[in-house]
C-alpha positions, 0 to 999 in steps of 0.5 A: 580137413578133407585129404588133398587133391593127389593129382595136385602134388602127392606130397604138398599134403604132408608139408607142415599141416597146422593142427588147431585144437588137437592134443597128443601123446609125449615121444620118450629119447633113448639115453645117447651113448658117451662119446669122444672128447670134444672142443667147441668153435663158435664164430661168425660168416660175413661178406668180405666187402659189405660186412653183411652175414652170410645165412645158412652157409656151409660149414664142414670139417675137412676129413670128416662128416661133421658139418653145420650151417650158419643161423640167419645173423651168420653165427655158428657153432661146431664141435671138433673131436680132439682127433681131428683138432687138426683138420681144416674148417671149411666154409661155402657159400653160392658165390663167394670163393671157398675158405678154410680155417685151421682150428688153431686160427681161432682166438679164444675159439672164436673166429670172424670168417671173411668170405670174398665174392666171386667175379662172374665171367659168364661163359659163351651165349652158347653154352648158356642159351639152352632152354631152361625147362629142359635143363630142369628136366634133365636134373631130375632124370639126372637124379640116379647119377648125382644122388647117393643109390645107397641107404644111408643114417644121418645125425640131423639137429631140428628145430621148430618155433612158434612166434604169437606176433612177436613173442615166442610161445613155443620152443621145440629142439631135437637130435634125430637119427633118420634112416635115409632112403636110397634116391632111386627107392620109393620108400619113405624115410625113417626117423628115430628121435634121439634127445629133444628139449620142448616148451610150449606157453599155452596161456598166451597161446589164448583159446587157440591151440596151435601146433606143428603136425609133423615134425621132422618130416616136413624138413625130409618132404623138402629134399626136392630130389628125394621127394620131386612131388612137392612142386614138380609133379608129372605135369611140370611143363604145364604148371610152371614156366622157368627162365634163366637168371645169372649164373654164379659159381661155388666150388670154382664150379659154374652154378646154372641159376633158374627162376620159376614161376606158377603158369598163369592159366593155373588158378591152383596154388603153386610155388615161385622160386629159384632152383641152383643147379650145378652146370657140371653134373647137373646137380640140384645145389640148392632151392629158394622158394615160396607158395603163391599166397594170392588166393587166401582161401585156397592157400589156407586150405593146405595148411589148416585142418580144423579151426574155430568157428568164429575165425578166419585163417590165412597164410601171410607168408609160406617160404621153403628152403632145400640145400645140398651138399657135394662129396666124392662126386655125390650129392646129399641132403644137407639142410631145410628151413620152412617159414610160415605166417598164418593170420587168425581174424575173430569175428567181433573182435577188433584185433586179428592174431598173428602165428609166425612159425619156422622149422628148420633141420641141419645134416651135422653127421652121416655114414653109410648104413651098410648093414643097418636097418630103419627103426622099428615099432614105438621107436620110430617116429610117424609122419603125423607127430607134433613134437611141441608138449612138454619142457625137458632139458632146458635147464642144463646149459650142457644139454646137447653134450657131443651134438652139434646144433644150429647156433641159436639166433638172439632172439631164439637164444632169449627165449631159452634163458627165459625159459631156465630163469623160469625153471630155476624160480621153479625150483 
């Protein structure tokens, strides 16, 4: 596939490329170091009122950098370090009031979390009539004031998965350290994998090799706020037109909710969506959107660089997700998920092929880096890698040790089991 148009967005061409019939080499883990002894929470996030689960809610440990989010069904699972057994669980989500949990209040370390939604009461006309591009405008300029100015290391738990129809045929789990840039800096983030876990079925992925160029990377390309290219490009105001929609609240804090849409004398493929942004400091909370998929050909020209010659590709759905955490008066990166289905039609065949892939990476730890310096040479990972080759680790219930994770959703948590009963016959 021939590089994409930069004037069109700097960055889209680094979003989740899918390689067709490509191979590559194994990425080798450093040996992680013992840490403190740990106790392991696991529970659900519900809403209060209907009992429906709360996705990719917020949870950190009060006191500490440890945070996690819940899976798609509200299910989670954190790790506690017995020297903050007694610090409270504290659970967020955009509309619902804030809780939190003492570990104790666990049963059998378990827990079902409750959140209660927020009454809106919207505030004057006046303060909500301002126009919404130019709110939009302000958040990005805003960005020295809100995001952090200072290098900074996470501890992020990624995850990708490859769905044939409905069956899993690749499954890629890691721990990364990454070397996060400075907001006001122009210099990539770094990444070092640190522990990862891989399996991919090729024989039911039939005569098409199908993978995920990029890895990590894709996530970090999300943070809107690090990387504005993605959708907003120097030409904002022409691309795109924004209105307000309600607001909400999270943190006892007014959220300005933002729809987008792609202006419609552009015939590119752009993104629709909704941007959070926090009424106070003018923050990016969070952002829920999705590529327009209308126009298949040129839609499917962003993601697929080689393909057979007897196939036709195309996106059935591009969906993208950023999400942001505050502390002590700043804001981080705190979670992405990306959800893609590409549809393979063969000539002469009577059925069409359907890949469903999702990538999605959690902030679970960070400190500042101080002193410290990116990763270097073999150690760190490039913008290209396709994490997705060999199996290691899925043999050992106790794999992730320490770390936390994004609790596995069932079906995800099937194929897992799956995989070790077909280790253990291997054995």
């Amino acid at each position: 596939m021939k590089p994409f148009n930069l004037k069109k967005s700097a960055i889209l061409e680094r979003i989740v490329v899918l390689i067709l019939l490509v191979l590559v080499s194994v990425v080798g883990f450093a040996v992680p170091p013992v840490g403190s002894e740990y106790i392991e929470f696991k529970g659900i996030v519900i809403d209060k009122e209907t009992k429906s689960p709360l996705a990719f809610t917020n949870i950190n440990v009060n006191g500490t950098n440890i945070s996690t989010v819940t899976n798609t069904e509200g299910e989670f699972s954190i790790k506690i370090f017995k020297e903050d057994i007694n610090e409270k669980i504290s659970f967020k989500f955009i509309g619902y009031k804030n809780k939190s949990v003492l570990p104790s209040e666990f049963v059998d370390y378990k827990a079902k979390i409750e959140l209660e939604p927020i009454a809106i009461e919207l505030p004057e006309v006046s303060v909500i009539s301002k126009d919404a591009e130019s709110l939009v405008l302000a958040m990005l300029e805003k960005k020295a004031e809100n995001y952090s100015k200072k290098d900074m290391q996470l501890t992020s738990f990624y995850r990708e998965t490859i769905k044939k129809n409905r069956i899993y045929v690749s499954l890629s789990e890691a721990v990364v350290d990454i070397f996060k840039q400075s907001y006001t800096s122009y210099k990539s983030d770094v990444v070092k994998m640190y522990k990862a876990r891989k399996k991919t079925d090729y024989v039911k992925l039939d005569t098409v090799i199908f993978k995920l160029q990029g890895g990590p990377f894709n996530s970090l390309y999300l943070d809107i706020m690090k990387y504005p290219d993605l959708i907003f490009t120097d030409k904002i105001t022409e691309n795109y037109v924004f209105r307000f929609d309600r607001s909400t609240k999270m943190d006892n804090r007014l959220i300005y909710v933002i729809d987008f849409k792609q202006n419609p004398s552009n015939p590119d493929p752009l993104y629709y969506g909704k941007l959070y942004i926090d009424a106070q400091n003018l923050a990016l909370k969070s952002a829920v959107f999705n590529l327009n998929i209308e126009n298949k050909e040129e839609s499917g020209r962003l993601f697929i660089i080689k393909k057979p010659l007897n196939a036709k590709l195309h996106p059935v759905n591009a969906n993208y997700r950023v999400d942001y955490f505050e502390k002590d008066g700043l804001w981080y990166y705190g979670y992405s998920r990306i959800e893609l289905g590409l549809r393979i039609n063969w000539k002469r065949k009577l059925f069409n092929t359907t890949y469903y892939s999702t990538i999605e990476m959690a902030t679970t730890d960070y400190e500042m880096a101080e002193n410290a310096k990116p990763a270097r040479g073999k150690d760190r990972l490039k913008p290209n890698v396709i994490v997705s080759d060999e199996v290691t680790g899925f043999s050992d219930p106790d794999f992730w040790g320490e770390f936390n994770v994004i609790e596995p959703e069932k079906s995800i948590e099937s194929a897992i089991k799956k995989i070790q009963k077909q280790l253990e016959r291997k054995n």
